[in-house]
N, C-alpha and C positions, 0 to 999 in steps of 0.2 A: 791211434793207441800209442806212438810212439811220442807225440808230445806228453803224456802225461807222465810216461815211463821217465821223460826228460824234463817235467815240472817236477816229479816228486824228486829224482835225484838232485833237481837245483836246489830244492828246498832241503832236502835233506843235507848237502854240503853248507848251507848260508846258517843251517840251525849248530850245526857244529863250528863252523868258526865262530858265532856267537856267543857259544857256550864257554868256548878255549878263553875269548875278549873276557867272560864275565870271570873265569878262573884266575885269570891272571890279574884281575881288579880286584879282586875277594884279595887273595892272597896278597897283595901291596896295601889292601887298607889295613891288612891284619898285621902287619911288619910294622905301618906306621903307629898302629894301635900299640903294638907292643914297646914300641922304643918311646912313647909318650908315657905308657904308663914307670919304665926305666926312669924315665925323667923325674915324674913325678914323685918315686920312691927316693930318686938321690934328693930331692928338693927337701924331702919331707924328715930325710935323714939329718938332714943338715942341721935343720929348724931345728929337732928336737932329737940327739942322738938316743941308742937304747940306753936304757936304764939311768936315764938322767932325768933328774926333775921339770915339771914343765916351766916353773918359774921358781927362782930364788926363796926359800924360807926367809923373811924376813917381818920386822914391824911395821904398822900403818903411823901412814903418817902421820905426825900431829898437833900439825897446823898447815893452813893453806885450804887452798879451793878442789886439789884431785889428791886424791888416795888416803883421806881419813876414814874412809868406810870401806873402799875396796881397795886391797894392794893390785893396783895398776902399773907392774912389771910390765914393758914392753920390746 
């Protein structure tokens, strides 16, 4: 009887440091998750600040082979 009392306690200690290992990965993928999405918001700030146009008001071109049908701001 006394090895099982001593299998379950091993297993019970091996399921907990398991547990602690998956905690501790959770939470660092959650940190990297957040400072990428950080990233992505300065990126996206950059590109296009608030309240500013996505491309210049302007005329299509008129002549040439790019931007007589679409202004092709880039």
């Amino acid at each position: 009887m006394d090895a099982s009392i001593n299998a379950t306690v091993g297993m019970a200690t091996a399921l907990q440091q398991f547990n602690s290992s998956q905690q501790a990965q959770a939470e660092l993928f959650k940190e990297n998750l957040d400072t990428q999405a950080s990233q992505v918001n300065q990126l996206m700030e950059s590109v296009n600040p608030p309240g500013q146009a996505v491309a210049p008001e302007g005329q299509l071109a008129t002549s040439g082979t790019t931007g007589t049908q679409i202004n092709t701001y880039a």
